[in-house]
LUMVEX-741199 format. One line per 2 residues: their letters; for each residue x, y, z of N, C-alpha, C, O, CB. Coordinates in pm, whole numbers. Atoms other than C-alpha are relative to their C-alpha. Glycine has a CB too. Layout:
LUMVEX-741199
A> X:Y:Z:X:Y:Z:X:Y:Z:X:Y:Z:X:Y:Z ~ ... .
***
This chain:
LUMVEX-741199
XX> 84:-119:0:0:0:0:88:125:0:188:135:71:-95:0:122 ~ -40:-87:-18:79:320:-78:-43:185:47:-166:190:39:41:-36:-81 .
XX> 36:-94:-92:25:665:81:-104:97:-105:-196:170:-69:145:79:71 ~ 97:-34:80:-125:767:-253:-166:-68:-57:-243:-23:-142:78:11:-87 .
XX> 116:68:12:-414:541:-257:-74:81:21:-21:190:40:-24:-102:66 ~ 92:-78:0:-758:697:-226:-24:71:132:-25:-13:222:-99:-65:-43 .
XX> 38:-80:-116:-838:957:63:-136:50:-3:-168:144:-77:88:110:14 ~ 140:-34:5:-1215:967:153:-8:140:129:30:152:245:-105:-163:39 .
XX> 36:-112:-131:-1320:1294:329:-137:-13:30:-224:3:-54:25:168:-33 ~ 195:-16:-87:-1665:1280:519:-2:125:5:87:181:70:-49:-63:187 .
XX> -15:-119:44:-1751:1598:415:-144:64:36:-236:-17:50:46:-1:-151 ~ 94:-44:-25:-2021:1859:495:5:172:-37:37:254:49:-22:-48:131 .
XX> 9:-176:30:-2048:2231:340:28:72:97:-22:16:195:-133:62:-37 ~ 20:-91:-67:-1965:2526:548:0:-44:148:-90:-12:225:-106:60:-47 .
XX> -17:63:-113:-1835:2337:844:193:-21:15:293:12:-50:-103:-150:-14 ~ -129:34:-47:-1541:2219:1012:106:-74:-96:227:-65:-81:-24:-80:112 .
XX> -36:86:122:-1468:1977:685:48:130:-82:160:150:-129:-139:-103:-76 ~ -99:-112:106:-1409:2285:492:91:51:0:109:117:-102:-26:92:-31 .
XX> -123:0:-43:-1083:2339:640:115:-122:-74:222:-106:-132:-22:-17:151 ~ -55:136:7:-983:1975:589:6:18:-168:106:17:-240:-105:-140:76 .
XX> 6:21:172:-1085:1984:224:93:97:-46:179:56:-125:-156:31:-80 ~ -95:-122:55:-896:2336:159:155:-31:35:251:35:-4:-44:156:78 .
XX> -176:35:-16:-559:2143:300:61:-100:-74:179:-133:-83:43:-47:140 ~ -67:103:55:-588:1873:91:9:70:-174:83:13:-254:-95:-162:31 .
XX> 8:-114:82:-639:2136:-192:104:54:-18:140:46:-136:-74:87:35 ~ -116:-44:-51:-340:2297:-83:122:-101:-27:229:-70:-81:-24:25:144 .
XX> -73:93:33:-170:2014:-108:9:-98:-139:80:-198:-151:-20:-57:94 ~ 31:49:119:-256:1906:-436:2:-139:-9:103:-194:-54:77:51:-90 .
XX> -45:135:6:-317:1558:-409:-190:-31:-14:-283:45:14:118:-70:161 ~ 121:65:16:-629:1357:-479:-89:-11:117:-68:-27:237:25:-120:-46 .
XX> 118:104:-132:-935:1253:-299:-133:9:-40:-177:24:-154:-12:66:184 ~ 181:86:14:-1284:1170:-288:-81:24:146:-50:-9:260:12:-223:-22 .
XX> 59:-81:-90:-1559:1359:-114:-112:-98:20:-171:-141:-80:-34:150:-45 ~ 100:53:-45:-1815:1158:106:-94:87:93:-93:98:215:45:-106:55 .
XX> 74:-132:-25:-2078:1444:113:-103:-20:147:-175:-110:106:-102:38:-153 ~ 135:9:-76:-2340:1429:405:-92:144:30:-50:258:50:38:-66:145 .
XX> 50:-106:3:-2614:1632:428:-83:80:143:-198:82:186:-74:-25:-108 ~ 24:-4:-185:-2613:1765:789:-109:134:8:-109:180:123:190:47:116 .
XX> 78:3:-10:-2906:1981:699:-106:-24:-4:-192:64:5:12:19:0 ~ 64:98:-3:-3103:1732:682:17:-133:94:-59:-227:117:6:-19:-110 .
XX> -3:74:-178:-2955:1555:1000:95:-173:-73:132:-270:-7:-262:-49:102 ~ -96:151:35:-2754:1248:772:117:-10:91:167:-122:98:73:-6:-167 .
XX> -173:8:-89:-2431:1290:998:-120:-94:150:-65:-122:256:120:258:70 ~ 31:22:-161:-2659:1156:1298:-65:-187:-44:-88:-274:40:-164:157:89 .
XX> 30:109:-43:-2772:840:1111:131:-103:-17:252:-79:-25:-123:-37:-68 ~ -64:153:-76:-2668:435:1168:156:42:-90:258:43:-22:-109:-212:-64 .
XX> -103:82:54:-2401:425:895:106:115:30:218:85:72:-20:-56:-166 ~ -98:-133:-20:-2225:772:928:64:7:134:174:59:155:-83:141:-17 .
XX> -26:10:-117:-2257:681:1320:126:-126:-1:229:-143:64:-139:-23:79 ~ -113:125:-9:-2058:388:1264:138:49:-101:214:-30:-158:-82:-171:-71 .
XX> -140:-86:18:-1774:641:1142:23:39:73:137:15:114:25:90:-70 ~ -67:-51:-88:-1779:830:1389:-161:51:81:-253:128:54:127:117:-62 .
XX> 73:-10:-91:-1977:797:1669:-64:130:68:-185:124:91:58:-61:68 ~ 46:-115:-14:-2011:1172:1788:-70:91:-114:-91:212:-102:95:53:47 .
XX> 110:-55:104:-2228:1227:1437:138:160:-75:78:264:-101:-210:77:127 ~ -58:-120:19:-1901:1510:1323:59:-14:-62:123:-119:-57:46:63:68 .
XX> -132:-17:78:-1684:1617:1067:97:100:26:65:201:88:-26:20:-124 ~ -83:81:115:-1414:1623:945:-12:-165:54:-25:-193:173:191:61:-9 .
XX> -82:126:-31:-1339:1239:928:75:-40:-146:26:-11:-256:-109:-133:62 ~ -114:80:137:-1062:1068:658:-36:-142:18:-61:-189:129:205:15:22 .
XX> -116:152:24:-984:716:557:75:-27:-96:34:-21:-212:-57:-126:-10 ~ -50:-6:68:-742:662:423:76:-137:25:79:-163:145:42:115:-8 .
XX> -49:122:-33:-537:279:375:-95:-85:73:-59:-202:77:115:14:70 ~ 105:75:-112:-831:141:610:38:72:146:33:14:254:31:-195:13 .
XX> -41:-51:-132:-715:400:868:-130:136:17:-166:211:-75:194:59:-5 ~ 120:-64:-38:-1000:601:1024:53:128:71:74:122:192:-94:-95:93 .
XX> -50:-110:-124:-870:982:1136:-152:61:4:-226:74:-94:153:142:-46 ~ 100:-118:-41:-1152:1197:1327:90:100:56:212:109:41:-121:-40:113 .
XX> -50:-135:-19:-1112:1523:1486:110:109:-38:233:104:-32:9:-6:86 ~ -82:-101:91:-1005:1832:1318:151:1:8:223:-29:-87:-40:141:32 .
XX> -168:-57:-36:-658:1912:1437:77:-172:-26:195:-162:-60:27:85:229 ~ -34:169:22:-577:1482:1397:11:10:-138:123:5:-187:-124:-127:50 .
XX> 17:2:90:-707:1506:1080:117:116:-108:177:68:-204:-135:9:18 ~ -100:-96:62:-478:1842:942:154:-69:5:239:-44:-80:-4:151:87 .
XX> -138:9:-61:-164:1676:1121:13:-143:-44:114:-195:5:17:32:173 ~ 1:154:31:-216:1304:976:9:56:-145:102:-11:-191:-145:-116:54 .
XX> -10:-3:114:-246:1459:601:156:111:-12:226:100:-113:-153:46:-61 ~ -74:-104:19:8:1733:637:107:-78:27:209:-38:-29:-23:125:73 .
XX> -159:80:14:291:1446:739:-25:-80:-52:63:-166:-53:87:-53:107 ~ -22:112:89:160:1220:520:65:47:-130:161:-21:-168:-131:-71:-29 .
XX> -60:-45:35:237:1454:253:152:98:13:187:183:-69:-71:9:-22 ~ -105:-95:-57:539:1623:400:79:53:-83:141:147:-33:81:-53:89 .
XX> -39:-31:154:682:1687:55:-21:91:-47:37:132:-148:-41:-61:-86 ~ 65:-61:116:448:1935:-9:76:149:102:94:263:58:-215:-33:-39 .
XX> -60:-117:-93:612:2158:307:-85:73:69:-60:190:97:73:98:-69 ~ 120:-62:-116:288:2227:530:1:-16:121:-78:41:197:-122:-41:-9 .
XX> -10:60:-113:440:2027:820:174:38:27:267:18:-52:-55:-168:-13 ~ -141:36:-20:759:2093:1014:18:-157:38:-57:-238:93:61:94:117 .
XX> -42:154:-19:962:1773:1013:-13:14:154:-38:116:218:170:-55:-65 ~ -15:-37:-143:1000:1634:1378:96:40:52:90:44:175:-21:-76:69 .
XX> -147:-13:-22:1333:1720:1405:15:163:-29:127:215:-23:99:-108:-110 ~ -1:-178:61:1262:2120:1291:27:42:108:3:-41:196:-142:88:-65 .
XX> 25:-134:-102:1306:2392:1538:-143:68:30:-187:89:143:81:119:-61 ~ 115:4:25:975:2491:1405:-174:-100:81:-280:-67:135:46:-30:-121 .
XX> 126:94:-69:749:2163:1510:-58:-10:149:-162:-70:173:38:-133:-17 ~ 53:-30:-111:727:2257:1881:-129:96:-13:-239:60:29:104:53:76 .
XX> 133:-79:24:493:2589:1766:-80:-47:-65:-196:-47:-26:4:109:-51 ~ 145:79:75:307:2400:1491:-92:-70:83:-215:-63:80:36:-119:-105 .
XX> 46:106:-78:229:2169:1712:-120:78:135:-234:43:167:159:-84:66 ~ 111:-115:-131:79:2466:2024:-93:44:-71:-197:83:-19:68:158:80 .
XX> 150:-109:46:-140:2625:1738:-98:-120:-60:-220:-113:-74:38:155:-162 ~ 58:110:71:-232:2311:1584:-156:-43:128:-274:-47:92:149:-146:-24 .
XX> 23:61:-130:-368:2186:1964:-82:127:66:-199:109:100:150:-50:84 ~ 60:-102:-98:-469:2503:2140:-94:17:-113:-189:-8:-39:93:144:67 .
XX> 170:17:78:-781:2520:1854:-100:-58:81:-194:-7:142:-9:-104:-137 ~ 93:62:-86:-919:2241:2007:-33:45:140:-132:85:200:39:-119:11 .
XX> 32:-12:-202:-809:2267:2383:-41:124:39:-120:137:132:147:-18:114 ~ 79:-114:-65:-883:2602:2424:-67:137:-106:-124:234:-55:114:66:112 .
XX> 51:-101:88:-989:2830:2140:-150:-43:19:-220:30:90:62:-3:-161 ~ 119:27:4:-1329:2616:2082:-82:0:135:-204:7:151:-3:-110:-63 .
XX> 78:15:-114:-1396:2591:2418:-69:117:97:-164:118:175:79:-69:71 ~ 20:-154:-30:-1376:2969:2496:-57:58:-75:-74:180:-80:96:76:14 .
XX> 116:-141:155:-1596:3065:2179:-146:-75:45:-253:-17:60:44:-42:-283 ~ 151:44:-90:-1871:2826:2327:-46:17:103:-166:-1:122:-26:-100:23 .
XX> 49:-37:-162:-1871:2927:2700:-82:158:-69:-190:209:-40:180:33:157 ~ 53:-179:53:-1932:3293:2508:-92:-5:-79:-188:68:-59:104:100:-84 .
XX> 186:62:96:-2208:3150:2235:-94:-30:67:-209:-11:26:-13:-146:-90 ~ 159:60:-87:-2431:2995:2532:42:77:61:3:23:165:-52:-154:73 .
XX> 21:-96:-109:-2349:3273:2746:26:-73:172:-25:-21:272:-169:57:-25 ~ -8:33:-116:-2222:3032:3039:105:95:82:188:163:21:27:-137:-3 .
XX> -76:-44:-56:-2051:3169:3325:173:-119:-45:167:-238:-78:-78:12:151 ~ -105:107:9:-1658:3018:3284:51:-4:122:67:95:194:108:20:-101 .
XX> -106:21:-128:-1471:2874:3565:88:113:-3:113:196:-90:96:-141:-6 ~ -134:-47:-7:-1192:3010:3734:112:-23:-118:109:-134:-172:47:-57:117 .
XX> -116:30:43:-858:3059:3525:29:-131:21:56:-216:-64:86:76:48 ~ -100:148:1:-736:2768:3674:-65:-158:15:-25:-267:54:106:9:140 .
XX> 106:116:-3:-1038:2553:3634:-32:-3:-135:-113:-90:-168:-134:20:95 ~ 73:28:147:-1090:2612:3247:136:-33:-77:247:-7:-28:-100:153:-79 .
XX> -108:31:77:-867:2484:2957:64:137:-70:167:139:-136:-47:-107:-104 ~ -82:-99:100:-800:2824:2815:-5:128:89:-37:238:43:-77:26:-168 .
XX> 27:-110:-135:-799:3043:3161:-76:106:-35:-175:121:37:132:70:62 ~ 120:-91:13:-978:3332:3010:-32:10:-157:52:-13:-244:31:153:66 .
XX> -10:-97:173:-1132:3475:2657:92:56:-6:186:19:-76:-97:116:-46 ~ -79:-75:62:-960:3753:2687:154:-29:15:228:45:-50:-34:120:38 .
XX> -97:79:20:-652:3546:2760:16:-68:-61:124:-124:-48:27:-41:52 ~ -41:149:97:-688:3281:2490:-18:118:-123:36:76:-225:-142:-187:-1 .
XX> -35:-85:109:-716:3586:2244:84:92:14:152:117:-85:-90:54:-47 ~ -136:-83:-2:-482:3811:2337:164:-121:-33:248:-84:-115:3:83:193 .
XX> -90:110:65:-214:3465:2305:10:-30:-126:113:-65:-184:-23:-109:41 ~ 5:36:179:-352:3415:1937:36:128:-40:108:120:-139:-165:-52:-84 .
XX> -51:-109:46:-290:3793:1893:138:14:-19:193:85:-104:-38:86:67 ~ -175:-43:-71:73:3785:2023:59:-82:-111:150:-28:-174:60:-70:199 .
XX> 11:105:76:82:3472:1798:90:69:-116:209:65:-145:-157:-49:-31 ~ 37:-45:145:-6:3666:1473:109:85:-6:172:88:-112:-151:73:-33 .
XX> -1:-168:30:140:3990:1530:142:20:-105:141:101:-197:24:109:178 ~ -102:-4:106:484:3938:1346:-36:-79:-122:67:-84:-189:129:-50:52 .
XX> 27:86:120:374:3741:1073:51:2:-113:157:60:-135:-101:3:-32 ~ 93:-23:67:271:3709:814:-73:-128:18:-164:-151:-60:34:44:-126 .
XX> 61:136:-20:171:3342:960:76:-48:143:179:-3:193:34:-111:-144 ~ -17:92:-157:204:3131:1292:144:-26:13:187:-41:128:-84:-169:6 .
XX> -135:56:-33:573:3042:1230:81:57:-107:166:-1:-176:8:-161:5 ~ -80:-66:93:673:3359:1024:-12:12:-110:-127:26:-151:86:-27:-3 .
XX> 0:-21:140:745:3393:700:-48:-182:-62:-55:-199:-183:181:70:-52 ~ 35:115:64:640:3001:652:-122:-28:66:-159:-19:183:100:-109:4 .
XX> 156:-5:-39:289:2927:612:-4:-180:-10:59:-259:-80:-127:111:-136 ~ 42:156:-66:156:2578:754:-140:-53:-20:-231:30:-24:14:-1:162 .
XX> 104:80:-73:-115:2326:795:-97:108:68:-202:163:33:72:-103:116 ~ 62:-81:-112:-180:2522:1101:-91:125:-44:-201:166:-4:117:53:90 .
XX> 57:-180:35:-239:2873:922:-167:-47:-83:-272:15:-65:155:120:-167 ~ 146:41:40:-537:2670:715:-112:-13:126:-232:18:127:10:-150:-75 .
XX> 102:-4:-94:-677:2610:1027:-72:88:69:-190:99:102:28:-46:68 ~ 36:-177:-74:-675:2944:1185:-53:91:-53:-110:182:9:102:84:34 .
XX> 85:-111:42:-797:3132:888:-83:-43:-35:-151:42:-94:31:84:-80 ~ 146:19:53:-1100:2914:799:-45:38:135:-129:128:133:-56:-160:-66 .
XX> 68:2:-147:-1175:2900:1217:9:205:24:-72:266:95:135:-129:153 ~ 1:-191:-98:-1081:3348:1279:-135:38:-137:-235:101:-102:246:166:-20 .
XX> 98:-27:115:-1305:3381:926:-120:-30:41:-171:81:30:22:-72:-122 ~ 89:76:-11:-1591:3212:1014:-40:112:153:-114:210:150:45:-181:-1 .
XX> 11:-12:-130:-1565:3279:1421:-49:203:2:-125:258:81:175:-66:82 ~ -29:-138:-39:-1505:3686:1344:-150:51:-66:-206:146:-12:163:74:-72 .
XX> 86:-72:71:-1809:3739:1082:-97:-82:100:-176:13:99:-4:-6:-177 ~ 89:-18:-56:-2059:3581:1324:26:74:145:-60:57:231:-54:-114:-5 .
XX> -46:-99:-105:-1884:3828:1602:35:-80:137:44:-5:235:-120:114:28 ~ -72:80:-79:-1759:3559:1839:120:16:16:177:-11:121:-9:-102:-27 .
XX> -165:-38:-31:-1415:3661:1781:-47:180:-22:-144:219:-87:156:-87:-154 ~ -31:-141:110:-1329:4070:1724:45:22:-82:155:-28:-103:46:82:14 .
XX> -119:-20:141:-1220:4192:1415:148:64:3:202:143:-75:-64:101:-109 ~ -137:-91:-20:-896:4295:1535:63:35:-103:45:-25:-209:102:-56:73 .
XX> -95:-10:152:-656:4436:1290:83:-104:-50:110:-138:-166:105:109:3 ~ -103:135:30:-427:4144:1344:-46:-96:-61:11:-139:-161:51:-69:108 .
XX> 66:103:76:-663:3886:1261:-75:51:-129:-102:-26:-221:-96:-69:91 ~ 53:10:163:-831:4087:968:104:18:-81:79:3:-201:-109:110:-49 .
XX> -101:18:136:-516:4114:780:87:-190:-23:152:-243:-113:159:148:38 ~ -54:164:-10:-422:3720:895:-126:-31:-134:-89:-38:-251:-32:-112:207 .
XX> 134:66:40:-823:3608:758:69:72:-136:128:-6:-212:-183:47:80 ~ 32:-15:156:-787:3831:430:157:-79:-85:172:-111:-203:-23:209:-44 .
XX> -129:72:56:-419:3671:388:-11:-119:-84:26:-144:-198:84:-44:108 ~ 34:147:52:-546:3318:371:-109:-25:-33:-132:-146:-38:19:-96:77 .
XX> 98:36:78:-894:3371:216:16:32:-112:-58:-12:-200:-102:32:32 ~ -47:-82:80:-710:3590:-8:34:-174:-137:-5:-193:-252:155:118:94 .
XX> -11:123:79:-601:3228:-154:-65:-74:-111:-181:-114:-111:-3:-67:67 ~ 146:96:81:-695:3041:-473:-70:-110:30:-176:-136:-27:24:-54:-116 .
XX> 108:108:-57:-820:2748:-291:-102:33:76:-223:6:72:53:-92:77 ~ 137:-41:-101:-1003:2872:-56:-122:64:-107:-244:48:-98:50:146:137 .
XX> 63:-127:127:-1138:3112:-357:-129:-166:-63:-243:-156:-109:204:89:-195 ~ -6:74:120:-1204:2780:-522:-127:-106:138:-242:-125:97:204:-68:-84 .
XX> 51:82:-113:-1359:2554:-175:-128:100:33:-238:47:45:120:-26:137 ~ 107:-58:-75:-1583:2847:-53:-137:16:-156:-260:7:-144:74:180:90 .
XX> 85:-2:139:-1757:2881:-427:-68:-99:16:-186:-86:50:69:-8:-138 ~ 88:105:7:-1844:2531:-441:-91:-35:128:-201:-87:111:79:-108:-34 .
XX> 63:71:-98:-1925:2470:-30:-176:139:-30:-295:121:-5:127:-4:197 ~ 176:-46:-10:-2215:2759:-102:-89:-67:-87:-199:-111:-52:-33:156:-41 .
XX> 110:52:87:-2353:2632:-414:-36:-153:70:-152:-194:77:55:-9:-175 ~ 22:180:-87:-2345:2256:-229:-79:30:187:-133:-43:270:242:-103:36 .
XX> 97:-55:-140:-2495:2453:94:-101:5:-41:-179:-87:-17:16:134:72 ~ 136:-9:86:-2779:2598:-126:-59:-152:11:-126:-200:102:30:49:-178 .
XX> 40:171:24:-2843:2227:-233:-68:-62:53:-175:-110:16:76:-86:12 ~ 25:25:-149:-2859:2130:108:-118:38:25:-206:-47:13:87:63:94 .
XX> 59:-62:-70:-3076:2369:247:-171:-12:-73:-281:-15:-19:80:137:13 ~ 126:58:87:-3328:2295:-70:-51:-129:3:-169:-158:-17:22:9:-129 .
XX> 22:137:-32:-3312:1952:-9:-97:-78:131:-184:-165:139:129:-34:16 ~ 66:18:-119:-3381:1971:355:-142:29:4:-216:-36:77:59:70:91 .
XX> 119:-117:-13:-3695:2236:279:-83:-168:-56:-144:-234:28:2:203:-136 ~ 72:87:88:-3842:1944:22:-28:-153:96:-124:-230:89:102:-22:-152 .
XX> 60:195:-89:-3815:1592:289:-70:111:96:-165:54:149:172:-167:118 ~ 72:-4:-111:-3951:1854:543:-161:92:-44:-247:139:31:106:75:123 .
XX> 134:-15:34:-4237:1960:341:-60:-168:-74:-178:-200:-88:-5:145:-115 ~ 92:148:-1:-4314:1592:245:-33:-57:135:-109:-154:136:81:-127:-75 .
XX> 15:123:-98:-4323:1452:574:-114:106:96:-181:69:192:182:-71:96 ~ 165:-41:-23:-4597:1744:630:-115:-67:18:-220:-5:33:-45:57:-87 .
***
């Protein structure tokens, strides 16, 4: 087997998958989109569940190997291709930071944009994974601020992640538009893939959203 064999993405418009898809884009390499139509609730049934049990995308397979969750998923294609130069080797100077921005998404970015979406109170600092908002964004600021990307003048994996997630996060006002992050976001939407991923995930949103309207006026 080889590393070029087929790569299935479990895929879903205007979601967390649209990241995943824009890296393998980026990377110019093949694959094969396994669409679901999560407005219409397909990610929640039997067979999609028996991918991945929490009903979510992104997921890959690739060889008979099953990656879920986002940041797994960027960091399993980005050293599979390592060729293409989106991943520091492990041996870089570099792969310690890839590795904090890659990770702090999950552990504490998402977790501090949802305590602030439901409006919960957050623990103490030293009871939450990302001690405060305005501490887990002022860190991504400090991040940015020399840039022109997470690790300088070389753009990563990582930077796909950060400008589909500050893009997304900033226009429904969950993040601020700081200056730092709107010249990061227009950097990397500025891109022909993305140019090329966000075209198709609307017209395949549309789709969706017509699709859903039509089973939920039959079952009227």
């Amino acid at each position: 087997m080889t590393k070029h064999e087929p790569i299935t993405l479990f895929y879903s418009p205007q979601t967390r998958a649209t990241g995943a898809r824009l890296l393998l884009e980026e990377l110019g390499v093949p694959y094969e989109l396994h669409v679901l139509n999560m407005k219409a609730g397909e990610q929640r049934n039997p067979a999609y569940l028996a991918v991945n049990p929490l009903g979510k995308v992104p997921a890959i397979l690739h060889r008979g190997t099953l990656v879920t969750e986002q940041a797994a998923v960027y960091l399993y294609l980005a050293d599979l291709f390592a060729e293409k130069g989106l991943a520091p080797a492990i041996d870089d100077p570099d792969r310690g930071t890839y590795l904090r921005w890659m990770v702090f998404y999950g552990s504490c970015f998402e977790p501090a944009l949802i305590d602030r979406y439901l409006k919960r109170e957050p623990a103490s600092p030293n009871e939450t994974p990302y001690s405060s908002y305005d501490d887990m964004l002022d860190a991504l600021e400090d991040a940015l601020k020399t840039g022109p990307y997470l690790l300088g003048e070389r753009m990563t994996a990582a930077d796909l992640l950060w400008g589909v997630a500050l893009h997304w996060t900033t226009m429904f006002g969950l993040v601020p538009d700081r200056p730092v992050f709107r010249r990061y976001i227009d950097r990397m939407t500025g891109r022909d893939a993305y140019g090329r991923v966000a075209a198709e995930d609307a017209a395949m949103a549309a789709e969706h959203q017509a699709e859903a309207e039509r089973k939920t006026g039959a079952a009227a």
